[in-house]
C-alpha positions, 0 to 999 in steps of 0.5 A: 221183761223190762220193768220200771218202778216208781215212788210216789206219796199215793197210788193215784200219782204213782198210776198217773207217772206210769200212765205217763211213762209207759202208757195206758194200757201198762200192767201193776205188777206189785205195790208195797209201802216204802221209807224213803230218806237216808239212815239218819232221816229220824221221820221217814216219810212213807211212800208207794212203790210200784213196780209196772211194765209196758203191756207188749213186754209183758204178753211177749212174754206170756208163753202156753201152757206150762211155760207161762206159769213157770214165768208167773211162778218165780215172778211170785216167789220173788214178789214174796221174798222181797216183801217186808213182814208187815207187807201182804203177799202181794201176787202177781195180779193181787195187788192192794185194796186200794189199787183193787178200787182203781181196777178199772182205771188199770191195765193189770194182768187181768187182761191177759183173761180177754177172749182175744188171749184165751189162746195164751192159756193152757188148753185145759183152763181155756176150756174149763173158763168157757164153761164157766162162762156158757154155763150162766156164771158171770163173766168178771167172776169167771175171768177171777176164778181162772186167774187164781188158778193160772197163779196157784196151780203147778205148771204139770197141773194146768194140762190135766183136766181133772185137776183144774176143773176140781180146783175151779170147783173148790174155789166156786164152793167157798162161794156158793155153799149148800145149807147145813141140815136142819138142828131140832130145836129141844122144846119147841118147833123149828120154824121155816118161813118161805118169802118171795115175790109174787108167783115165784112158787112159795106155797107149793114148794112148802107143800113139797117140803110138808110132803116129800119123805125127802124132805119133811114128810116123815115128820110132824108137820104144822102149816101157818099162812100169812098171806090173807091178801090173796084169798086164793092163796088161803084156799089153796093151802087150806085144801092141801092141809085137809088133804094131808091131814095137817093143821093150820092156822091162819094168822092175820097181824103179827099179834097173832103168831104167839097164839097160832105157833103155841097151837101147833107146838106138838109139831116138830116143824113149823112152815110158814107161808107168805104174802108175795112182795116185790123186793122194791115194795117198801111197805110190804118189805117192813110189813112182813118184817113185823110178822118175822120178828113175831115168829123168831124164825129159825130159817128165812128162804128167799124162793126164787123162780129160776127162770127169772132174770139174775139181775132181778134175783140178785137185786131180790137177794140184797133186799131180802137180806134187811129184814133177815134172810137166812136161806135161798131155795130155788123153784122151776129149776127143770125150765131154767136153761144155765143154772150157772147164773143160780151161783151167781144169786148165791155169791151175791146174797152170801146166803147158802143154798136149800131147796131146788124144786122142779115140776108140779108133783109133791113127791119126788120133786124136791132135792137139797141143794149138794156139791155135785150140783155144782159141777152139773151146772157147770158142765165138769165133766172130768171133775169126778169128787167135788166134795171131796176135801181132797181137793189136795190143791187147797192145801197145797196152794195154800202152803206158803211159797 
């Protein structure tokens, strides 16, 4: 493969002289920051470096499986002995935040990822990169996740199935990690607080987590409702708690939280029902802010309908994030088809994932969110330890070259 190099004072005009030269469609292949002028130049000026290759020379190149990694394996290690210490380790493909912020203005290897190329991978990352994709996980996401092991696996790795689809799991774990199991809290109750929008199954999950010995059933149990705005809502946990022989309080300005969580103060754990509030609704978001700052909760769910649509999940994860989200749980999780899009919420909110709840029973519909999970939702058949932190590739790839 023939490449061309071209020095410029920015990114941006070193792009536009490579636009120029080679075309639209040509590939980055490194950058790094250069002196430019002679030895005895005392103020030498720096400048970029990028070195470019036309986008036909460089898929002739791109062979199947094994041989295409090997290719792009001495590419890197060139990359990273010619690299001034200073200088990040600029893989191919990797390049730097500033030419991240210009990735749609460039044709980078990221190409080769299109459908129309899948053949021009191994047999076994082609496949498990379209079960990321039929599985809900988004596609620019899918398309990184697939890279980064093309990059990073051995050539003898990328043809067995089980390393790769371990490999994309670890990677997708770092992202979407489940939520640490609750810490009691000496002297006092823990706190859990479910909000959401309306009718994404706040007060029945918390009736679950109060009832199943999977979850809090077993222990001491105090019931706080906040949500007086819909009276149905107030019903409906006042005749669980009678039923279950649980307190509650029910707590109309946030002036009141002192005095309902000191009566429930011999309960080991606290659950605190919400009103419903859109992720837009501003008034409501602030409102439900005062009461949070009043309970000084220990967790914050955002409960979420899976069958909802994962844009307006995520929009609802950035939202709740202002007043202090801390967890997401998921509801209907038996009605919803891809769960992949879930890790999609997760990533996005940078929140770990809780509870998965499904179906209409108080027991035995409740689970904690665990590392197998992710690779039922994706469909990784092969991949059979996920949790292990044996995934050895992480290590291994994270040595330096």
């Amino acid at each position: 493969m023939k490449t061309h190099k071209f020095v410029a004072p920015t990114m941006k005009e070193a792009i536009a002289r490579i636009k120029e030269e080679l075309g639209e469609d040509a590939l980055i292949i490194r950058s790094e920051r250069v002196k430019v002028g002679g030895p005895m130049n005392r103020i030498r000026p720096e400048m970029i470096e990028v070195t470019a290759a036309r986008a036909e020379e460089v898929k002739d190149e791109a062979q199947v499986g094994p041989e295409f990694a090997e290719t792009l394996d001495r590419t890197m290690s060139r990359t990273s002995a010619q690299s001034r210490p200073a200088v990040p380790d600029f893989q191919l493909g990797q390049i730097s935040d500033e030419v991240r912020r210009l990735r749609d203005d460039l044709a980078d290897l990221g190409k080769l990822l299109k459908s129309s190329q899948m053949d021009k991978m191994p047999r076994e990352l082609a496949a498990a990169w379209q079960r990321l994709g039929e599985s809900g996980v988004n596609d620019q996401w899918a398309a990184d996740l697939a890279q980064d092991a093309l990059l990073r696996l051995d050539p003898n790795e990328l043809v067995s199935a089980p390393v790769v689809e371990n490999y994309l799991i670890s990677r997708i774990a770092r992202a979407v990690r489940p939520a640490p199991q609750m810490t009691a809290r000496p002297n006092r109750s823990y706190v859990l607080v479910a909000v959401g929008s309306p009718g994404a199954g706040k007060t029945t999950l918390l009736q679950k987590l109060a009832s199943d010995p999977a979850a809090f059933g077993k222990r001491r149990i105090g019931l706080i409702s906040l949500d007086t705005h819909r009276m149905a809502a107030v019903e409906q946990l006042r005749a669980f708690a009678r039923i279950a022989g649980l307190p509650l309080e029910v707590v109309f300005r946030p002036d009141q939280i002192a005095a309902a969580v000191q009566k429930l103060g011999r309960n080991e754990i606290i659950l605190v029902d919400t009103p419903g509030c859109a992720p837009d609704d501003g008034e409501k978001l602030r409102g439900l802010s005062e009461f949070l700052n009043a309970l000084n909760a220990d967790e914050i769910h955002l409960v979420l309908n899976s069958t909802t649509r994962d844009d307006e999940m995520i929009h609802a994860g950035r939202r709740y994030r202002e007043i202090g989200l801390t967890h997401l749980s998921f509801t209907h999780t038996d009605e919803s088809l891809r769960h992949g899009y879930l890790l999609n919420i997760a990533r996005s909110a940078e929140r770990p994932i809780a509870w998965l709840s499904r179906g209409q029973g108080f027991v035995g519909c409740i689970e904690r969110f665990t590392p197998e999970h992710l690779r039922r939702w994706i469909a990784m058949e092969h991949a059979v330890d996920v949790a292990a932190p044996a995934l050895t590739e992480i290590k291994r790839t994270e040595t330096v070259r």
